[in-house]
Residue, then its C-alpha position, 0 to 999 in steps of 0.5 A: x165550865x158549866x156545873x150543876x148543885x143540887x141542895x136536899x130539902x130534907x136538909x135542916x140547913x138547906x135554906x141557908x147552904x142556898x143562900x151561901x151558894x147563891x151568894x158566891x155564884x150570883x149568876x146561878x140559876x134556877x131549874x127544877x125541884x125533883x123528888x117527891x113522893x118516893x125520893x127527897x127532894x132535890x132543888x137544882x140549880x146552873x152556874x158557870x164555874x169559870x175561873x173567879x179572879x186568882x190573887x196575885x202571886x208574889x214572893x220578896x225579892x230577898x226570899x227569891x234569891x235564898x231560893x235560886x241560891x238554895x235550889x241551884x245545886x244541880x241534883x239536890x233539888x230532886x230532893x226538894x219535897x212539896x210538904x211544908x214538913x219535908x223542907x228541908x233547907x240549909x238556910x234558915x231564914x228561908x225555912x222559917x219564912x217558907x213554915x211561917x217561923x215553925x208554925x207549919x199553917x194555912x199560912x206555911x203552906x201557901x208560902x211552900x205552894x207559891x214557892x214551889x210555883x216560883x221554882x217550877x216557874x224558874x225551871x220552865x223558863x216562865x214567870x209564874x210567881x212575881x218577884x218584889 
């Protein structure tokens, strides 16, 4: 999709949020400054914002199997909450490594995302979510 940035002169850091940009959009290109007199000004550029290579998803096989086992209880999987705080699982060694052992981080909620799209993949009968 084709998307469009602008950066603000006026910005003391604008120089630097350009470089960063240009760094992560290598493809961007230059358009046109606007602004002037009565307005800041505005230094615009173009970039196409497909989609950048996503790392693979995968859960251990050990880890895959606490899951099936925990969430193949018929209703009570309406239960299951999406929130790294609202798991609330029978099996510890799946709590722990869902919340990164209680430490509830970056880490923790990856692991509840890719977890949840395991399930979700299950449950559509698709392989979203690698087992090793």
């Amino acid at each position: 999709m084709i998307k469009f940035k602008d950066f603000y002169v006026s910005d003391s850091d604008y120089e630097e949020q350009m470089e960063l940009f240009q760094n992560e959009h290598p493809n961007a290109e230059f358009i046109q400054i606007t602004g002037g007199h009565m307005s800041p000004e505005r230094i615009w550029f173009k970039y196409n914002d497909e989609l950048k290579e996503q790392p693979e998803l995968s859960i251990p096989k050990k880890i895959a199997e606490l899951a099936d086992k925990e969430f193949n209880q018929g209703d009570d999987v309406l239960r299951f909450g999406f929130s790294t705080t609202e798991f609330g699982f029978a099996n510890e060694e799946l709590r722990f490594w869902v919340t990164n052992y209680g430490e509830y981080d970056e880490v923790a909620t990856e692991r509840a995302n890719i977890l949840s799209a395991y399930l979700a993949g299950k449950a559509l009968g698709v392989e979203l979510v690698e087992v090793k």
